[in-house]
C-alpha positions in Angstrom: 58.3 -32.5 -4.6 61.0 -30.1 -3.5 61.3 -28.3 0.0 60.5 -24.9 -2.1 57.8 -25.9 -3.9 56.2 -27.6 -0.5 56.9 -24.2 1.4 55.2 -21.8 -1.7 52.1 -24.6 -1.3 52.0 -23.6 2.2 52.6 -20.4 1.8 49.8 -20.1 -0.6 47.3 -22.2 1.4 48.2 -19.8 3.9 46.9 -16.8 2.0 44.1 -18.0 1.0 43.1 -19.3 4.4 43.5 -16.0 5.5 41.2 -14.2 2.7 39.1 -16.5 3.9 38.9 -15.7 7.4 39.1 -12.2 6.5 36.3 -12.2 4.2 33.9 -14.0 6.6 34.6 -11.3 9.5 34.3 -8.5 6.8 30.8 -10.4 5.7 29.8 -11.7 9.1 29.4 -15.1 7.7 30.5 -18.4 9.3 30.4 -21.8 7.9 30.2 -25.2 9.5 30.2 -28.8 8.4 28.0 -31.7 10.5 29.2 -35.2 9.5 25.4 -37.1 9.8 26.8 -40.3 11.1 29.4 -39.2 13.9 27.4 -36.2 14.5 30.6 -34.3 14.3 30.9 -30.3 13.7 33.7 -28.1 12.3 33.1 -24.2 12.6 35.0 -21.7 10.9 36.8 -18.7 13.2 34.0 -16.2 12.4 31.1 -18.7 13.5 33.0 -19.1 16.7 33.0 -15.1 17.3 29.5 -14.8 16.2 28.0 -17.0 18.6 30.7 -15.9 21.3 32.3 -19.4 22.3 36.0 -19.6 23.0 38.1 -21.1 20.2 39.5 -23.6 22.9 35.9 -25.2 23.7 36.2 -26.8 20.4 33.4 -27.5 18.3 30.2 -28.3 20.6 27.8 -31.1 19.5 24.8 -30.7 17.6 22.4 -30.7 20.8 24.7 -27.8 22.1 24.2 -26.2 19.0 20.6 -26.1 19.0 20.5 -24.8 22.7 21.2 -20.9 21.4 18.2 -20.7 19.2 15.3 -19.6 20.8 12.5 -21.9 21.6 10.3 -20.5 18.5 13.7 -20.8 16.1 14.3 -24.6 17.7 11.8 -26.7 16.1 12.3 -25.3 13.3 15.6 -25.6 12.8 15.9 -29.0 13.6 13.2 -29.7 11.1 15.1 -27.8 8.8 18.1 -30.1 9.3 16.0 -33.0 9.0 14.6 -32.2 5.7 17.9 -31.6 4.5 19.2 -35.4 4.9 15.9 -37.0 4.4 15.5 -35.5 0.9 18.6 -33.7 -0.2 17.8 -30.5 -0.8 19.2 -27.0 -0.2 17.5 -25.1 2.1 17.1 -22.1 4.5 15.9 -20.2 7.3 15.7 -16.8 9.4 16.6 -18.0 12.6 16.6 -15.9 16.1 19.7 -17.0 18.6 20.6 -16.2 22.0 24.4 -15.7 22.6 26.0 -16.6 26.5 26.1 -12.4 27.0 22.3 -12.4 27.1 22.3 -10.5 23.2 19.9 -11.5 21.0 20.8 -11.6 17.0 19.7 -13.1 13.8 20.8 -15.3 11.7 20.2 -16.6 7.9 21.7 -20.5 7.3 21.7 -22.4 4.3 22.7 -26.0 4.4 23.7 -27.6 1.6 23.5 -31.7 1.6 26.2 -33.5 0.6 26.0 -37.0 -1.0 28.0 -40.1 -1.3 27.9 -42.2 -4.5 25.0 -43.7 -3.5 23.0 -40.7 -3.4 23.1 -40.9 0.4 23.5 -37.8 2.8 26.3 -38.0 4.2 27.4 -34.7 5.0 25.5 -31.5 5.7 27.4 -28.2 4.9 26.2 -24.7 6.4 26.7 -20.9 5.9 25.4 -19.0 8.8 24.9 -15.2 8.4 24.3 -12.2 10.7 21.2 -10.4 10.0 20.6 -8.6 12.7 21.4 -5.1 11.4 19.2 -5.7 8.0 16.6 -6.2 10.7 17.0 -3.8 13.0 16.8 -1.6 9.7 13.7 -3.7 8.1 11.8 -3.2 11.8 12.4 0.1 11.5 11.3 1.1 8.1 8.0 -0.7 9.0 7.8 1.6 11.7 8.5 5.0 9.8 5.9 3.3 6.9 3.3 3.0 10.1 3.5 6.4 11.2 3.6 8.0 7.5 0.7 6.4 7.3 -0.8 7.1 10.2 0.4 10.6 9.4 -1.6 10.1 5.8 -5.0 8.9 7.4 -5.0 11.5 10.1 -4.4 14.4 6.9 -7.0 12.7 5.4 -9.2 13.1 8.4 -9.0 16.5 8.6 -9.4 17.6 5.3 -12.9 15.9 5.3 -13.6 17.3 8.6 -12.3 20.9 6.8 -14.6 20.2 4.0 -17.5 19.1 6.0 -17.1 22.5 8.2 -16.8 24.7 4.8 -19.7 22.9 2.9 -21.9 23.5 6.1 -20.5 27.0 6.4 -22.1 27.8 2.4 -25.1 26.2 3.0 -26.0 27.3 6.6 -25.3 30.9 5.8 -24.2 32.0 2.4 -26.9 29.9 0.4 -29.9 31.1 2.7 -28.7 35.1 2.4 -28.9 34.7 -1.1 -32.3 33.3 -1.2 -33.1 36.8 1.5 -31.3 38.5 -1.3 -33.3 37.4 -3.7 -36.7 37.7 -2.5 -35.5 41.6 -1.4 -34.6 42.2 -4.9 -37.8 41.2 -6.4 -39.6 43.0 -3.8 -38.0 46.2 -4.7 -38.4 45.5 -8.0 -41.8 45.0 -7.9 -41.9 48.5 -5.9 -40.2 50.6 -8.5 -42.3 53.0 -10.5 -43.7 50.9 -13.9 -41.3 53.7 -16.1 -38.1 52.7 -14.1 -38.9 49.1 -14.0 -39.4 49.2 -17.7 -36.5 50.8 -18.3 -34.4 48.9 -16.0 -35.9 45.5 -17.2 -33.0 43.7 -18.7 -30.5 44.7 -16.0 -32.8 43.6 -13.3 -33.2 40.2 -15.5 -29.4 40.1 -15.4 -29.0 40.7 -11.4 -31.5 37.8 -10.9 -29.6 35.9 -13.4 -26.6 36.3 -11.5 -27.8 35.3 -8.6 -29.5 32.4 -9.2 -26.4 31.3 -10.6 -24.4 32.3 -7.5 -26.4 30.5 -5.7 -26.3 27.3 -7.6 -22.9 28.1 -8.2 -22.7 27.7 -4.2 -24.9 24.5 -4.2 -21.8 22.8 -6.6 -19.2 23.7 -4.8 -21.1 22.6 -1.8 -21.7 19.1 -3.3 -18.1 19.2 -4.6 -16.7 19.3 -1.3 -18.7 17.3 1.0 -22.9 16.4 -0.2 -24.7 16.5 2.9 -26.7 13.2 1.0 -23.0 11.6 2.6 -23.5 11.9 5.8 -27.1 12.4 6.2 -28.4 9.7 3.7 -25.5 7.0 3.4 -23.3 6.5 0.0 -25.7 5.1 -2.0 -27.5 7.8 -2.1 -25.1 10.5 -2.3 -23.3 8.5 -5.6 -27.1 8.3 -7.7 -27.4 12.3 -6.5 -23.6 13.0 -7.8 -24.1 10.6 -10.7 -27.2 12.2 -11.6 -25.4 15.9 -11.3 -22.8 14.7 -13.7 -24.7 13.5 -16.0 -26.5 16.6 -16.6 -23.2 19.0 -16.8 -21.5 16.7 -19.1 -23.9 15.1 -21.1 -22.1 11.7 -20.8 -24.4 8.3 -20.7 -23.2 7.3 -16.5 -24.8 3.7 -15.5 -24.7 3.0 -11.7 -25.2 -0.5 -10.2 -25.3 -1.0 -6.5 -25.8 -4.6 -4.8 -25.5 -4.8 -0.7 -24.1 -1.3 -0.9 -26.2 -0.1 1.7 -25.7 -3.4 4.1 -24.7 -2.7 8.1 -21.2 -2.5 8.9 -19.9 -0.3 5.9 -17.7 2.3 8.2 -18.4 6.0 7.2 -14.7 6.3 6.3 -14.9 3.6 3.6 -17.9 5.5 2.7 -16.0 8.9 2.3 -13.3 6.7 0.1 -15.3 4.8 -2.1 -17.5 8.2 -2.8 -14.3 10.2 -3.7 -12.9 7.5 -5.9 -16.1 7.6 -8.0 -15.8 11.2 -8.4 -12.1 11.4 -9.3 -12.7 8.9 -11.4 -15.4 10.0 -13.2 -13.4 13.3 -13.3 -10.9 11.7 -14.9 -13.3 10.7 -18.0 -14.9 14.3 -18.4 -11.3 15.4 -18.5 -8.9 12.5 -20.7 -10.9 10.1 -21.3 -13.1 11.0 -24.5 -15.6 8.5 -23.2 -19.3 7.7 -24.3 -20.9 5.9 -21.4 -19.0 4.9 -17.8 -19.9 1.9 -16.2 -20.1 2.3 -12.2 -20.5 -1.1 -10.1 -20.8 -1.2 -6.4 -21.0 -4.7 -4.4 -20.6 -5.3 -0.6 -19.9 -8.8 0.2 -19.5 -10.2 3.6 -15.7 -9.0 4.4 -15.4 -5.9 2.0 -16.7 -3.8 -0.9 -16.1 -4.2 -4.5 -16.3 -1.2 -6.8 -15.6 -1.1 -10.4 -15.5 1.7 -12.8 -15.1 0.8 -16.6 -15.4 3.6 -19.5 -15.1 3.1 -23.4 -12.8 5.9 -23.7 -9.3 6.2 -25.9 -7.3 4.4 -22.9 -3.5 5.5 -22.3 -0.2 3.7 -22.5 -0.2 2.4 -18.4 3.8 2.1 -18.8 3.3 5.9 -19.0 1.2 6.7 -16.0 2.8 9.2 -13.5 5.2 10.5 -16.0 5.5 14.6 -16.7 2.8 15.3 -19.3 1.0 12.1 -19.1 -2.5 12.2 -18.5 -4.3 11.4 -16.6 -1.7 10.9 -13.9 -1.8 12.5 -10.8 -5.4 11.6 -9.7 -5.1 7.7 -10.7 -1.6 7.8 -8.6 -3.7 9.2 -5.6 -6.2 6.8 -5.9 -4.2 4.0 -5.6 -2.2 5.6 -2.4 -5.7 6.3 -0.6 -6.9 2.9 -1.6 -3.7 0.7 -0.3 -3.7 3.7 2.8 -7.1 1.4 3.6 -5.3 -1.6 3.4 -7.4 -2.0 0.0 -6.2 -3.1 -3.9 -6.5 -1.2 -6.6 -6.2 -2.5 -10.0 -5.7 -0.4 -13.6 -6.1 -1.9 -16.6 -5.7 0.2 -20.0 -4.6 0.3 -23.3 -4.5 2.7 -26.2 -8.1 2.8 -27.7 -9.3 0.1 -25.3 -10.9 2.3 -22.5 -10.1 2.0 -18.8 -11.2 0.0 -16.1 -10.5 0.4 -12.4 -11.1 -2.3 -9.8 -11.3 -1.2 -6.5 -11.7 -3.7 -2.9 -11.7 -2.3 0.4 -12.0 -4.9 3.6 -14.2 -3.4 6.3 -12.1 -4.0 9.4 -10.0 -1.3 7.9 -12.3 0.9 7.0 
């Protein structure tokens, strides 16, 4: 081989040694090589910067090398190198080291096992990564997910509280001046002359009409934002006297099984949750659903509360669900967000023409 070609070899091993280097700083990725029976390491320039030792120490020993991880990363790095050469395979870990400047940082290894023709490990052969930005970032999206929702529970909280306040508002003083009303308006008249009231008779049937609509109109709405039987009476209650209500306005067959569901421990808040879910839900069928008969199942078990709500309705595409003009949509979506808020599961299942059926479990320390 010529002096040229020998020179454009070098030249080129040159290059790429430097993409190389330059690519692993760029990346923050070293590599290293441990040769298993001399227990000799090579590092690459980049792992030397990323766990701050000089270039001129050399390559420390395997024992030195285990001294920067901290004592919970230790044992299991060294398992993880033993693993590697007793069977051979690839494999990896999130490891947490502490550098000579008293920094903290995180690493991801592989080691790859290499094998002589034997099939024994001979060699091990390492990338090590910095992490410690993807982790800073991970830590603090948890933390931003906490506080939304924190944010979500304590919005929750105080619409209930608002509904609670305007429910007792109607019933404490609008729903008892009507009944005054009332009674004052069949008083009077019972007072008018017998010619007037004769005369008057079907727009004084029409003014009692009205009002003994307002005032069931009132005893809805009051139901519809926060039934008294809730708080006063527990949810068992408070779903037969909603179910019940339902039934009657929309004329569709609702069967409601309860096991445990009235068991000590159930926290009012899972309560509140497990109450509104029924009633979205069964809003849901009045609205989309096209249903003849909802099936409503409520167990408590030792740990946490199972509820299940199944209709024979014409189902949707679930691929579809949350999609402008899908319905239903928004209320399911909702569901599900108040459900996981709780630390809970929610589970859909649908198809065209097949009904719906939602599956619903909330644990009780989270309630």
């Amino acid at each position: 081989m010529s002096g040229r070609n020998i020179a454009e070899l070098r030249a080129a091993l040159e290059l790429t040694g430097w993409r190389l280097a330059t690519t692993q700083r760029l990346a923050q990725v070293g590599d290293w090589t441990l040769d298993r029976d001399s227990g000799r390491m090579t590092w690459s320039r980049e792992l030397f910067r990323m766990l701050e030792r000089p270039q001129h120490l050399g390559e420390p020993d395997i024992n030195e090398v285990l001294s920067y991880y901290t004592p919970s990363s230790l044992d299991r790095t060294r398992d993880l190198f033993w693993h590697a050469i007793d069977t051979g395979d690839r494999c990896s870990l999130e490891q947490e080291v502490l550098l000579p400047s008293g920094k903290q940082r995180h690493h991801f290894t592989v080691i790859e096992p290499h094998k002589d023709a034997s099939g024994r490990v001979v060699r091990l052969y390492g990338t090590v990564q910095d992490i410690t930005t993807r982790k800073r970032l991970e830590a603090e999206r948890i933390r931003q997910l906490a506080r939304v929702a924190e944010l979500s529970r304590h919005m929750i909280e105080i619409e209930e509280r608002e509904r609670r306040q305007l429910a007792s508002a109607l019933h404490d003083r609008a729903s008892p001046n009507l009944a005054a009303l009332r009674i004052l308006f069949a008083n009077l008249a019972d007072s008018l002359p017998t010619q007037v009231r004769a005369a008057c008779g079907t727009l004084l049937e029409d003014v009692d009409a009205l009002l003994a609509d307002t005032t069931a109109g009132i005893r809805e709405i009051c139901t519809d934002l926060r039934p008294a039987t809730l708080d006063y009476a527990g949810l068992e209650p408070a779903l037969r006297e909603y179910v019940e209500a339902f039934r009657k306005r929309t004329r569709l067959d609702v069967v409601l099984t309860t096991a445990g569901a009235e068991a000590p421990g159930l926290a009012a808040e899972a309560q509140t949750l497990l109450f509104r879910l029924v009633k979205e839900a069964l809003t849901n069928c009045a609205k989309h659903a096209c249903a003849g008969q909802v099936r409503i199942g409520l167990e408590r078990e030792p740990t946490r509360t199972r509820l299940s709500i199944v209709d024979d309705g014409v189902g949707f595409e679930l691929a579809l669900l949350g999609q402008p003009g899908s319905t239903p949509g928004l209320g399911l979506i909702t569901m599900r967000e108040r459900v996981e808020l709780a630390g809970g599961q929610f589970v859909l299942m649908t198809k065209p023409g097949e009904g719906t059926a939602i599956q619903v479990s909330i644990p009780h320390l989270t309630c």
